[in-house]
PAZAPA-4460 file (N, C-alpha, C; in steps of 0.05 Angstrom, whole numbers, plus 32768, in hexadecimal, padded with zeros to 4 digits):
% residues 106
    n_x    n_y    n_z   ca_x   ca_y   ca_z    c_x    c_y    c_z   seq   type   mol
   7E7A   805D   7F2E   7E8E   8058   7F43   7E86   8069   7F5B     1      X     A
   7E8B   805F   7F74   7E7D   806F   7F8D   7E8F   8085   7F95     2      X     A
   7E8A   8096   7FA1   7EA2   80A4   7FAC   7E99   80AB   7FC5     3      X     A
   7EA7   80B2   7FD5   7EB1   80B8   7FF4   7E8B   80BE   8008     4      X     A
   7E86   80C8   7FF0   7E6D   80D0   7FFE   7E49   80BD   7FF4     5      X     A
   7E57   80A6   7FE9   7E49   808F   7FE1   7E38   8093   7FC5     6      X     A
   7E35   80AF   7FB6   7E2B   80BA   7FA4   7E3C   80A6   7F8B     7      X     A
   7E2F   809F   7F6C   7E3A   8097   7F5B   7E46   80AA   7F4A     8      X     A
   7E5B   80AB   7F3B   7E6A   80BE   7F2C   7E67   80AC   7F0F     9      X     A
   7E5A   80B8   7F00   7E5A   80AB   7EE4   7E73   809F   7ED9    10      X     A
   7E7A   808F   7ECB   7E8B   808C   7EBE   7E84   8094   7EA4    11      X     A
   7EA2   8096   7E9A   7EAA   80A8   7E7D   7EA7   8086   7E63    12      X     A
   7E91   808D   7E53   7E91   8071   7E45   7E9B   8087   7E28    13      X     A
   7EAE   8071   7E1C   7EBE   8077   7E00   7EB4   8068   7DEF    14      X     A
   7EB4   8075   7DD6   7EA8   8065   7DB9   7EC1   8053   7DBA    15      X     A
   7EC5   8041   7D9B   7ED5   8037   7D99   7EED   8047   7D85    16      X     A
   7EDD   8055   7D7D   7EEC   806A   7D6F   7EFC   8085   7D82    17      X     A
   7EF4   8084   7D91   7F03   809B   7DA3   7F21   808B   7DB4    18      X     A
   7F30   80A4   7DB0   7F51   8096   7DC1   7F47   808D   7DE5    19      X     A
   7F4E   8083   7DF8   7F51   808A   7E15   7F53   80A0   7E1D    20      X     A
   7F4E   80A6   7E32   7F4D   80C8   7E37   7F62   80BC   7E47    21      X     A
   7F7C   80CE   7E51   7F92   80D1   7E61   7F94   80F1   7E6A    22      X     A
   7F94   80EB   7E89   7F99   8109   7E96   7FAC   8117   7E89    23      X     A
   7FC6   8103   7E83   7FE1   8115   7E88   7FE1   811D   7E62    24      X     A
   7FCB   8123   7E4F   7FC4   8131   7E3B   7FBA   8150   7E3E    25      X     A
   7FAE   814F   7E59   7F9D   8161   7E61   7FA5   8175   7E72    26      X     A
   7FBF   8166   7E8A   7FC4   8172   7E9B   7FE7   8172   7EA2    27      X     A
   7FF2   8182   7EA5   8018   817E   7EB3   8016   8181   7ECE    28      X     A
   802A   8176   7EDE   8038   8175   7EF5   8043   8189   7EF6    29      X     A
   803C   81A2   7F0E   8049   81B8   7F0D   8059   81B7   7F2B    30      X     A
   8053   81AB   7F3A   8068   81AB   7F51   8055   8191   7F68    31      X     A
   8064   8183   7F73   8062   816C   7F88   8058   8173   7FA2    32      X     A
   804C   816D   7FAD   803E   8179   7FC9   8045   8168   7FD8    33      X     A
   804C   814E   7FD5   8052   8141   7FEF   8064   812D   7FE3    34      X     A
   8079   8121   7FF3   8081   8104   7FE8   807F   80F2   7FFE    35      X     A
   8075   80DF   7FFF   8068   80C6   8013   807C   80B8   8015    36      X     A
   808B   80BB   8025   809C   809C   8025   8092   8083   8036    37      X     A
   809A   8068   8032   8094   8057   8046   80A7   804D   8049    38      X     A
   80A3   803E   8064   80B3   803C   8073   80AC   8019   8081    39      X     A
   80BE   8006   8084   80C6   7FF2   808E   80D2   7FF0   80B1    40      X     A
   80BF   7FEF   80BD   80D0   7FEE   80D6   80CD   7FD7   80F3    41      X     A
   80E2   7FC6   80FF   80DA   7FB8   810F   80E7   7FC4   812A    42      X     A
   80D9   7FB2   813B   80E3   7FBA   815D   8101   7FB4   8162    43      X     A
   810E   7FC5   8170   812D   7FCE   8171   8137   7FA6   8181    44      X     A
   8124   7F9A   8190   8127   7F84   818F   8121   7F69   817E    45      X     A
   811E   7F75   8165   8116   7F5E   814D   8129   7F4F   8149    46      X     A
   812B   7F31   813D   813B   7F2A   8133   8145   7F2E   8112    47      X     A
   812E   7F42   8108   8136   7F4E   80EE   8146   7F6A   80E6    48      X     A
   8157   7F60   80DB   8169   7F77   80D4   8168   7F8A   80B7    49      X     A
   8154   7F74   80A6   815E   7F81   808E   813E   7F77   8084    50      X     A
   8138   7F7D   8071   811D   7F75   805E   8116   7F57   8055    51      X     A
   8130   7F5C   8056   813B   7F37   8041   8132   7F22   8062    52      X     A
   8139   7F23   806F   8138   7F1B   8088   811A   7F15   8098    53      X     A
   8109   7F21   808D   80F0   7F2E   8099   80DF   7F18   807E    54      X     A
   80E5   7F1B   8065   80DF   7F0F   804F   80E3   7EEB   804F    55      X     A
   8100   7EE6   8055   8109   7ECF   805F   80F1   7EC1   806F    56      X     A
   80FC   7ECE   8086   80E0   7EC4   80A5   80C6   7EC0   809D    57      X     A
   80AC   7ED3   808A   809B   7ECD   807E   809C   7EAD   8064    58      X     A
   80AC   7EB0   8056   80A8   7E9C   803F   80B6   7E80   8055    59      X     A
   80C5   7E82   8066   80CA   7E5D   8077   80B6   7E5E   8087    60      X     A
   80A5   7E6E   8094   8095   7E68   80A4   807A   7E7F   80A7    61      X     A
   806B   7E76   808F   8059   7E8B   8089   8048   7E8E   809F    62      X     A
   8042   7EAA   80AA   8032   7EB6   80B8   803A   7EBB   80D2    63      X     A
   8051   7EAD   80D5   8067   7EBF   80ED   8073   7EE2   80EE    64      X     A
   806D   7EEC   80D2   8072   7F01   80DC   8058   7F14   80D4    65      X     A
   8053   7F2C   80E4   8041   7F37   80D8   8047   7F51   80D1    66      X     A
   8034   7F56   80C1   8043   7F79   80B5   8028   7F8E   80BF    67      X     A
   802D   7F9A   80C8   8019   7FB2   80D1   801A   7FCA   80C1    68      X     A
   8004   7FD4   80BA   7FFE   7FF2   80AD   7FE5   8002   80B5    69      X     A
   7FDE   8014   80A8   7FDC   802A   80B0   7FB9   8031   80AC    70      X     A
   7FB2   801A   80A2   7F8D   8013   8096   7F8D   800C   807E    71      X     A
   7F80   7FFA   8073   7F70   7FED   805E   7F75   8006   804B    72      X     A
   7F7C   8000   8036   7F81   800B   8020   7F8E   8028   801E    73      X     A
   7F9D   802B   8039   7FB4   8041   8037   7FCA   8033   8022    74      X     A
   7FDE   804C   8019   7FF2   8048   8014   8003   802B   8024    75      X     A
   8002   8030   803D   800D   801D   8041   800A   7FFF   8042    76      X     A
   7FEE   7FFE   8044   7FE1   7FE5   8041   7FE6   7FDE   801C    77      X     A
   7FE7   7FF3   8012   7FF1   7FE2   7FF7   800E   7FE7   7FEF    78      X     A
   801A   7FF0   8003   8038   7FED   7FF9   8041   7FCE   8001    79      X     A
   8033   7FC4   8020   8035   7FAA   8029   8032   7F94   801B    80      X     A
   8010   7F99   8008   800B   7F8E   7FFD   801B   7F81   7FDC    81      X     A
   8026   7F95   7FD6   8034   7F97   7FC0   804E   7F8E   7FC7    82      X     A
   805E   7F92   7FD6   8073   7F85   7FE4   807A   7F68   7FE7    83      X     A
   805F   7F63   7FEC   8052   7F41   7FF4   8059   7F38   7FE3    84      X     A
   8042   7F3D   7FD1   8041   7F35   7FAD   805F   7F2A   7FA2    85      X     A
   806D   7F48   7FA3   8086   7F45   7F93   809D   7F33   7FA5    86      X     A
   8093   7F30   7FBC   80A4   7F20   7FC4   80A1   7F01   7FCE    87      X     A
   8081   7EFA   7FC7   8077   7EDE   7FC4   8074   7ED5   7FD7    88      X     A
   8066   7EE9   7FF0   8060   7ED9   800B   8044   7EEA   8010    89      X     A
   8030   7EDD   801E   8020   7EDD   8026   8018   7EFE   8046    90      X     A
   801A   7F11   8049   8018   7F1A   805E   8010   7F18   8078    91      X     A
   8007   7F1A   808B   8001   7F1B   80A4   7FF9   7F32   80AF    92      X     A
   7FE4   7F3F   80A0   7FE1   7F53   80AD   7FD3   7F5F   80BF    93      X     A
   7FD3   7F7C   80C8   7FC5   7F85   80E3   7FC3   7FA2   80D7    94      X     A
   7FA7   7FA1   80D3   7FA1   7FC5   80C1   7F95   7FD6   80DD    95      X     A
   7FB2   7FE5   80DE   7FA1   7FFA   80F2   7F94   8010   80ED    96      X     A
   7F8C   8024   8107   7F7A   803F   8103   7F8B   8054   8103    97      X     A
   7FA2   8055   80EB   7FB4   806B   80E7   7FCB   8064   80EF    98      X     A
   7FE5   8072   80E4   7FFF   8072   80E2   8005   806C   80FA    99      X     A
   8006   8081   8114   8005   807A   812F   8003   806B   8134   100      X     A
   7FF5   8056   813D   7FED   8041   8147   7FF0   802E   813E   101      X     A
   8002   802A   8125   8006   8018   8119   8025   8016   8129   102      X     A
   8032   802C   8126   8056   8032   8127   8050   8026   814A   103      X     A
   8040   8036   8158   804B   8032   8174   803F   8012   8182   104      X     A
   802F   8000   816B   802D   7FE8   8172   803E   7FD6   8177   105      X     A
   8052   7FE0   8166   8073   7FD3   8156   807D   7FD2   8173   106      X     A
***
């Protein structure tokens, strides 16, 4: 598998006889460093008020609305993404170069 710096990192191959290895055998949660929230937000002149609304407008007339985030495989690009999914519409999206520039496009 590649990592950040294009180098391969072996993978861990298991007999058939050995269990899965699982971190949380190995390691506890001793305290939270950050909590990420996300966040849903349109222009103070939208006609959407609520989620359901925004959801609506996508599934009658797909690709009228678009959802903006924060770059390709942030958090937020897969909270969108996952959002989508569970709510059976297609996105419209616009992956920007960071949180900034995503909010002050809005």
């Amino acid at each position: 598998m590649p990592t950040r710096s294009g180098r391969q990192r072996p993978r861990l191959q298991l007999s058939a006889d050995e269990r899965p290895c699982t971190p949380w055998d190995e390691i506890r949660l001793v305290a939270r460093v950050v909590d990420d929230p996300s966040v849903i937000v349109v222009r103070n002149d939208s006609p959407f008020t609520t989620l359901a609304s925004v959801l609506d407008a996508q599934r009658k007339k797909p690709g009228s609305v678009t959802f903006g985030h924060n770059g390709a495989g942030t958090n937020g690009h897969l909270a969108i993404r996952m959002l989508a999914k569970a709510a059976g519409v297609e996105p419209n999206e616009i992956s920007y170069r960071g949180t900034a520039a995503a909010i002050w496009s809005a």
